[in-house]
N, C-alpha and C positions, 0 to 999 in steps of 0.2 A: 410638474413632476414628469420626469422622462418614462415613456411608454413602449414596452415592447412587444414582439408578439412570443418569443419565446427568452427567457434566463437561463442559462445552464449553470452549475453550480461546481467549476472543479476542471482543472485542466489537464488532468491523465489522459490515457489513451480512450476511455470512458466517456468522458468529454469532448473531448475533440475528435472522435469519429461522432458523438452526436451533432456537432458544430460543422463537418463539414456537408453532412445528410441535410439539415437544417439549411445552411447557404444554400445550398443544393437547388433544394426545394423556397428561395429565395424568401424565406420569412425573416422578418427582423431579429435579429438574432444579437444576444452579448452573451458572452463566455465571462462569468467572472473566478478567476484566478488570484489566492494572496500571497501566494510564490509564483516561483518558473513554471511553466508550463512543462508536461510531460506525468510528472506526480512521480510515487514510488520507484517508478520505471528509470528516471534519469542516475538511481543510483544502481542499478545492475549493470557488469561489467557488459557481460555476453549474453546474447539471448541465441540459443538454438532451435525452438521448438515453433518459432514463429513463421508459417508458413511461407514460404518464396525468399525468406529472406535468411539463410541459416548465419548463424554466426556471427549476428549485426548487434552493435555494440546499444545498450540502452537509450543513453542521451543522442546518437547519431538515428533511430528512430523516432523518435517522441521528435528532434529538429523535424524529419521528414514531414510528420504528421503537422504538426504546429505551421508547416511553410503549406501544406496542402491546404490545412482550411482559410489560412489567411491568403490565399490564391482566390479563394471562391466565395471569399469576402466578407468570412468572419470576423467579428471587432470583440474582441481580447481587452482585459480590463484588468491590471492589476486594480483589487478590494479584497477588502474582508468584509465578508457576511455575517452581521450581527443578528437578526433574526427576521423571522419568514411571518407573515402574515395572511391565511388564505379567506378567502371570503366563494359568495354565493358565484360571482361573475370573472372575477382577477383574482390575485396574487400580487401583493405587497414585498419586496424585497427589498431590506434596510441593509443598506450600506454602510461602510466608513466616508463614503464619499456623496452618501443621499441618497435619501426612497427608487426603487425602480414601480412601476406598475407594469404584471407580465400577463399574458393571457394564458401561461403557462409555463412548468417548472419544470427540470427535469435535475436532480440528485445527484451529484457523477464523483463526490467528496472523499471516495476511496476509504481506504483505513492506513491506522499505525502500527508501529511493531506494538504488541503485549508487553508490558516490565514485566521484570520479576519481583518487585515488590520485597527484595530484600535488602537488610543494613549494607551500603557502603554503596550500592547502584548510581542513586542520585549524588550522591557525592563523588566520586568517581567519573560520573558521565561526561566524556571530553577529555579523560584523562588517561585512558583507558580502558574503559566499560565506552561500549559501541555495539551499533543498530545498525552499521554500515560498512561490510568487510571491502569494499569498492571506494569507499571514501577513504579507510583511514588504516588501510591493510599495510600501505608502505609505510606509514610511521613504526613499524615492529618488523624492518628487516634484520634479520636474524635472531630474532629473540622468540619467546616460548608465547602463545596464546590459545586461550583456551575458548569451545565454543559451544552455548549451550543449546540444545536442540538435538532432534529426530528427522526431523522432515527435512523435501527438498531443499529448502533455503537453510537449513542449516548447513545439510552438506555438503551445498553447494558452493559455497561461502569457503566454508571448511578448506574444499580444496582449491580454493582463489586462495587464498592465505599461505598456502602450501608456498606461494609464490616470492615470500618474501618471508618470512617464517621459517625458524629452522626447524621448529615443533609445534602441533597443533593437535590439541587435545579434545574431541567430543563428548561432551556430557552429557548422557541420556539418562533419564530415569527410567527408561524399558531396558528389556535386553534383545530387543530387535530393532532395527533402523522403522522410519515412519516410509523414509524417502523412496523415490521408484525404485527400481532394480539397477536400472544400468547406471544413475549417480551412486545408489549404494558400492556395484562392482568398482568406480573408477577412485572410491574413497579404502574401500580394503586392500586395493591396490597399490594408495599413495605411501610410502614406507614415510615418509613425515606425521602420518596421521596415525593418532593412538585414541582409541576409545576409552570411553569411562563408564561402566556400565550402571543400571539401577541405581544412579545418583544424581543426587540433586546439590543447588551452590543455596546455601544458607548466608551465605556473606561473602562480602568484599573486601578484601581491607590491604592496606598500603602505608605508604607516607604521603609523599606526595603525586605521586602515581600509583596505580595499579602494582600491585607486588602477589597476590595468591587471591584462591577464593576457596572456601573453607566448604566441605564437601560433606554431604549426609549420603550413606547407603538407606536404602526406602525398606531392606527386607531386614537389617537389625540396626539400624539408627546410629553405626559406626562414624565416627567424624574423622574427616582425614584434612590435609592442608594439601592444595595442588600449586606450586608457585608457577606464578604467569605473570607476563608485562600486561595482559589485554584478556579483558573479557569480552568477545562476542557473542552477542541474546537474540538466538532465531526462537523464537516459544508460541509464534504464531501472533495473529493479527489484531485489533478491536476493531469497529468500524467507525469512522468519525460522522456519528449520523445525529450528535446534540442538539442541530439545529431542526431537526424535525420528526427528535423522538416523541412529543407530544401530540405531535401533528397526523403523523402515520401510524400505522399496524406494525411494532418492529415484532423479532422472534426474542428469545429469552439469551441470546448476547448482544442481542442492540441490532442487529441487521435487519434494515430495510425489507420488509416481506411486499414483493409485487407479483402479476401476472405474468403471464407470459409476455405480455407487450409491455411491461416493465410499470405498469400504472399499479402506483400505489393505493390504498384504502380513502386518500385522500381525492375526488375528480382532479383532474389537469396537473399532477404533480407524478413526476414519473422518477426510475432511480436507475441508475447503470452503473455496471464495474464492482469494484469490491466493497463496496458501502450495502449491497442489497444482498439476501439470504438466496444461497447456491450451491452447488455441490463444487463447484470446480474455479478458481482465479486466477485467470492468468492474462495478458495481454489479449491475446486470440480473444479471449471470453470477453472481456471488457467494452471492445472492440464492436462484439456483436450489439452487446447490452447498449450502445449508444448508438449506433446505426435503426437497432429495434422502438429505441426510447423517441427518436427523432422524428423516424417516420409516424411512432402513434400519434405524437404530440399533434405532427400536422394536420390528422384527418379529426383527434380531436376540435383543433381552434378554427377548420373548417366545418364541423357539424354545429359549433358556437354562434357562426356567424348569421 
């Protein structure tokens, strides 16, 4: 059975600033990844707030990153991880491709967009109902889409759509934005973009695409129809943490609850990035959480020895 000293679990930026701290610190190390490497990050257009580097596009950082650790000689694995098994000494990690034995875990599995959990979503999804205004924004140049959300990523999206879009509609169920100030100023600014306030989409419905999504006001349950080619769903995140919600301490949405040095409830299993319970997600943050998650792991599997 193949033996390592350290598994990481996820190839976001979460993971792979732990990957390259870890090379770093020259422990045996595999990253296993069951997509591309980068995670959530390869689908953002623009990142600005990421320090040194303003205005750098998502997938041209996450290459960055992915070419650094594999410099310092990190081994990357496309698998899917079927489940974890910890014990008193190791860490058992079942593969698609066969058992690992690790002397330590580190979490890095990010999360997914939230559904909405309304008639016509799943059916729809690919057709027009989208999770991803950077993927599939150009399929709707000049036609109507609407976007549901308050925060950052909704309206930030919002106004990436603006781009190709001749109208873009936001649908809040508040009557104040969630998002910072100065994305909220460059969206009241965008004469493309129309609000929708204190309402909620109740449904989807179309032919064979996306055609309208059927609208509830929340303060008298008024129903209206809003026609659109595209629904995009910014309603916030889950975290994909199924592989080791029985295993660890999560909070009451599923996120990974660790220390400061990112060690979960579990010894030698540690979590980074947006899969653990935090105030703030973002790149930056991820970034630390895997630098922080790396270093502990090491003085852990040095105090083991």
């Amino acid at each position: 059975m193949e033996k390592r000293d350290l598994v990481i679990i996820g190839g976001g930026p979460a993971g792979l600033s732990a990957g390259i701290y870890s090379a770093r610190a020259a422990l045996n190390t595999l990253l296993l990844e069951r997509g591309v490497p980068g995670g959530m990050v390869v689908s953002t257009q623009n990142i600005e707030n990421y320090p040194g580097f303003p205005g750098i596009g998502g997938p041209e950082l996450m290459i960055q990153m992915e070419k650094q650790a594999r410099g310092f000689g990190l081994e990357i694995m496309s698998s899917n991880v079927e489940k974890i098994e910890p014990s008193s000494k190791e860490i058992t990690v079942i593969t698609d491709k066969g058992p690992i034995k690790t002397g330590a875990l580190i979490i890095a599995t990010g999360a997914q967009p939230q559904l909405l959990n309304v008639k016509g979503e799943a059916e729809y999804t690919g057709r027009g109902v989208s999770y991803c205004a950077t993927c599939d924004g150009a399929f709707f140049r000049g036609k109507k889409v609407a976007v549901v959300g308050g925060g950052d990523a909704a309206v930030e999206e919002a106004i990436y759509l603006t781009k190709f879009a001749e109208k873009v509609y936001v649908i809040h169920r508040r009557g104040e934005l969630r998002a910072t100030k100065i994305v909220q100023q460059r969206a009241f600014m965008n004469p493309k973009i129309e609000f929708v306030w204190h309402s909620v989409v109740d449904e989807i419905n179309g032919t064979d695409t996306v055609e309208a999504a059927l609208l509830r006001d929340v303060r008298n349950n008024f129903r209206s129809r809003l026609s659109a080619d595209g629904v995009f769903i910014y309603i916030g995140y889950q975290p994909n943490a199924d592989l080791v919600k029985d295993i660890v301490k999560v909070d009451d949405k599923g996120y990974i609850i660790t220390d400061e040095n990112m060690l979960t409830s579990q010894p030698g299993i540690y979590a980074a990035g947006d899969v653990r319970q935090k105030l703030l997600r973002q790149v930056v943050t991820a970034v630390a959480d895997g630098a922080i998650a790396a270093v502990a792991a090491e003085k852990y599997l040095q105090a083991q020895r």
